[in-house]
C-alpha positions, 0 to 999 in steps of 0.5 A, spaced: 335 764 620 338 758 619 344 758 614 342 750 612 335 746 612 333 739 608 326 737 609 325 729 607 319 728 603 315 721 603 308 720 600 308 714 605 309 712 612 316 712 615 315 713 623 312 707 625 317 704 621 314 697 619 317 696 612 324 696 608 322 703 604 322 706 611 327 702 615 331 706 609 328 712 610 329 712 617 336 711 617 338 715 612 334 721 616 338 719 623 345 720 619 344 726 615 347 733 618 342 737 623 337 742 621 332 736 617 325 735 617 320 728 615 315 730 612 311 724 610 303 722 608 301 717 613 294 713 615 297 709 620 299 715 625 299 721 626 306 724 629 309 732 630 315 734 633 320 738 631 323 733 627 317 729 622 311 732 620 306 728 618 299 729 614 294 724 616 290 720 611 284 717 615 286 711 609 291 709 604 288 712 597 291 715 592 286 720 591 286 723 598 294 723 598 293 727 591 287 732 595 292 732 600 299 734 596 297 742 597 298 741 605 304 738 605 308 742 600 305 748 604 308 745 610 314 745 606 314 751 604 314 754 611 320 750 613 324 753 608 322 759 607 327 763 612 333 758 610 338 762 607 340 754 603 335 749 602 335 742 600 329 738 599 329 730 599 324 727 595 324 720 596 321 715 591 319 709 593 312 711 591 308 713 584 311 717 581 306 723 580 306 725 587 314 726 586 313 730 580 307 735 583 312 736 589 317 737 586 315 741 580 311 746 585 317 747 590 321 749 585 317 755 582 316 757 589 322 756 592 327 757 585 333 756 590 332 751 592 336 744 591 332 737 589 334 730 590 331 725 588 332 718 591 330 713 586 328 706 590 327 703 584 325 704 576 317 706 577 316 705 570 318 698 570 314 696 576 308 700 572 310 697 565 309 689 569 303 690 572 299 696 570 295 699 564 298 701 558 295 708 560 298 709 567 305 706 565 305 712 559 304 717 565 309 714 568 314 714 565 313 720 562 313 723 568 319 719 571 323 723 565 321 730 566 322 730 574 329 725 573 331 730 568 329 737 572 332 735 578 338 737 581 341 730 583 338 723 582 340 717 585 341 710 583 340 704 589 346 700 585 351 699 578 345 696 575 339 701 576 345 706 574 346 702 568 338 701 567 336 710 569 341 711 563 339 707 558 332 708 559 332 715 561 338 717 560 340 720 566 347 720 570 345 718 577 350 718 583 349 712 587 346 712 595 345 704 596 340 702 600 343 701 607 341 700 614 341 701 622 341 695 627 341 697 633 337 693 636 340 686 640 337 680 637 333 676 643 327 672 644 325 667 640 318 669 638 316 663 634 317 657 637 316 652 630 321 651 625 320 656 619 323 658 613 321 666 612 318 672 607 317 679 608 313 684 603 306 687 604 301 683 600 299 689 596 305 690 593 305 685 586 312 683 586 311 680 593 304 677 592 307 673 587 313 670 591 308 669 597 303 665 593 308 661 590 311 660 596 304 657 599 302 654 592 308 651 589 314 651 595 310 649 603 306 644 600 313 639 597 317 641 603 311 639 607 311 632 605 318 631 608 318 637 614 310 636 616 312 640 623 315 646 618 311 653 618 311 659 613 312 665 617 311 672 612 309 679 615 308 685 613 301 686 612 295 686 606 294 678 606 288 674 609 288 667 606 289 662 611 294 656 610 295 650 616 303 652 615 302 659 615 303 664 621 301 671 618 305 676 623 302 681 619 306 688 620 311 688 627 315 692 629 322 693 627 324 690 634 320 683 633 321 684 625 329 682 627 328 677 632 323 673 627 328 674 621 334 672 627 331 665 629 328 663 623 332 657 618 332 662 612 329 668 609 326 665 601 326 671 596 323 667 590 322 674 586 321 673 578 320 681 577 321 688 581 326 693 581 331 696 587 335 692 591 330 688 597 331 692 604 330 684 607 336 681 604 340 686 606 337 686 614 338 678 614 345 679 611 346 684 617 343 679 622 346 672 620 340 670 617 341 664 611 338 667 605 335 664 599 333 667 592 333 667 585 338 672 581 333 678 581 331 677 588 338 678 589 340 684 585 344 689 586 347 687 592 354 687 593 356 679 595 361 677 599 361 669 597 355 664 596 352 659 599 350 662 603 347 666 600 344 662 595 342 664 588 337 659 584 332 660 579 329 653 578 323 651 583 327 645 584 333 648 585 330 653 591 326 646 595 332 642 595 336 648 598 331 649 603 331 641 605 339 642 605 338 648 610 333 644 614 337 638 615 345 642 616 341 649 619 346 649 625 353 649 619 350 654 615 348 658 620 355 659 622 357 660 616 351 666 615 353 669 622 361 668 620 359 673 614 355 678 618 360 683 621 362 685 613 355 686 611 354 690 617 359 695 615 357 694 608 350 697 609 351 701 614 346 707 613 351 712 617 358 710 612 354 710 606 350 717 607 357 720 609 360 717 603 355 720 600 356 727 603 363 728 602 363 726 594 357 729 592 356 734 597 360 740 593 355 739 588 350 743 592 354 747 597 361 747 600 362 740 604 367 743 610 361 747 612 357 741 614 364 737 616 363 737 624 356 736 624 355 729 620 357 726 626 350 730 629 
């Protein structure tokens, strides 16, 4: 019987990594201490080991992740049963109903059992812009009764501390999103000039900060840089543009060498919540960044320009033909700042603070000591 076992849950595909919630999950998954499992709802691979088990949607659809619920908690289930403590990771970067039944039914089966919920963002916020009064209500009644229940919510950053309590009134501990580059940077995938944008078309913050980079941005600064392109991946998009390379989604390797080599990463974000898992990448890497306030929050920076934190569209295009016309000067000055964002989103000392402030909470930290370097 093992004496500790923590199960990770995510209603989306983690492994393969191809998006900023699971480049998050992924790292936060390598640094917590032995004696885990992921298990995660994925149409795009089916993976099972001894680490991730994945329950295999033939397609992305809130219907079948519903039908498919039961199988997965039964699966999480089994994994805990034996185990004298247990600790279950919910994961919330995804409606939160599916949250809510995973957590509501564990818990009558497994009453000691200790839940987290790791809050990506506010949900209620995201649903409230951009769905129906309907689905908002649910929303954000659900997102009470599970923020209330469960044994600890986390917070990405000061503000969605501040917002969890105003609107819910909920202490959440924070446990910034962080990353792991482990990977060398090397060859230069794209050999035009171009400016950047990661986010999966069908997430509708991203879709208004691709649109207006193709329908107000792209078309000014091609007056001046005919040669210029837009690079976005991430997938959902298929509209062609003659500036536009569509990269569509990649691994995390090609992700990062895109990032790398391009002259700036632009985040004209007007609405979301959560700090953006692509800025932080390209800090980590060097990259210029240019983005509105909202793009940018919650994100501890070390000074600016860059990154550069604008809000006007006139303000963005002249900063991005400044970037153009210096790239050599700022990306010096990029990568100058680039050892200090490392260590600052680091996945490994992120999650170690953590455990050692928080990890009392739930059972007694020096049982867990030697195996966080695990």
């Amino acid at each position: 019987m093992n004496k500790v076992k923590t199960a990770f849950v995510a209603f989306f595909p983690v492994i393969p990594n191809n998006m900023g919630s699971s480049t998050v999950v992924n790292s936060r998954f390598k640094y917590w201490p032995s004696g885990k499992k992921l298990f995660q709802l994925s149409h795009i691979k089916k993976i099972n080991n001894n680490k991730i088990k994945t329950i295999f949607l033939k397609k992305e659809s809130p219907i079948l992740k519903i039908i498919l619920l039961p199988k997965l908690i039964l699966e999480i289930f089994f994994y805990l049963k034996n185990s004298k403590k247990k600790i279950i990771i919910i994961e919330g970067a995804s409606w939160v109903f599916y949250s809510f039944i995973v957590f509501i039914t564990l818990k009558l089966i497994l009453s000691k059992t200790k839940i987290v919920y790791i809050s990506h963002s506010i949900e209620s916020e995201i649903r409230k812009k951009y769905s129906n009064r309907f689905i908002y209500l649910v929303t954000f009644l659900l997102e009470r009764l599970l923020l209330k229940n469960v044994d600890l919510v986390t917070s990405v950053s000061k503000q969605e501390k501040r917002k969890i309590k105003k609107l819910h009134n909920i202490n959440s501990i924070l446990y910034p999103n962080s990353v792991t580059i482990d990977r060398k940077v090397r060859k230069k995938l794209i050999h035009n000039e171009y400016i950047y944008y990661s986010g999966s078309y069908l997430y509708k913050p991203n879709k208004y900060a691709i649109d207006y980079l193709n329908q107000k941005i792209m078309p000014i600064l091609l007056k001046e840089f005919p040669k210029l392109k837009l690079v976005i991946t991430g997938g959902g998009f298929n509209l062609n543009y003659p500036w536009l390379i569509n990269k569509d989604i990649v691994s995390k390797e090609n992700l990062y060498n895109i990032i790398y080599h391009s002259l700036c990463l632009c985040v004209p974000l007007k609405f979301g919540s959560g700090t953006r898992i692509k800025i932080i990448e390209a800090l980590c890497l060097g990259t210029p960044v240019i983005s509105t306030r909202k793009g940018i929050e919650g994100i501890k920076i070390k000074k600016k320009n860059p990154p550069f934190i604008f809000d006007k569209e006139k303000e963005i295009i002249k900063t991005i033909k400044f970037i153009i016309k210096n790239k050599r000067k700022i990306k010096i000055k990029s990568l100058s700042m680039k050892k200090y964002y490392l260590a600052e989103f680091s996945m490994k000392n992120v999650t170690e603070r953590f455990l050692k402030k928080n990890l009392n909470y739930f059972f007694k930290y020096m049982k867990w000591k030697k195996r966080i370097k695990s």
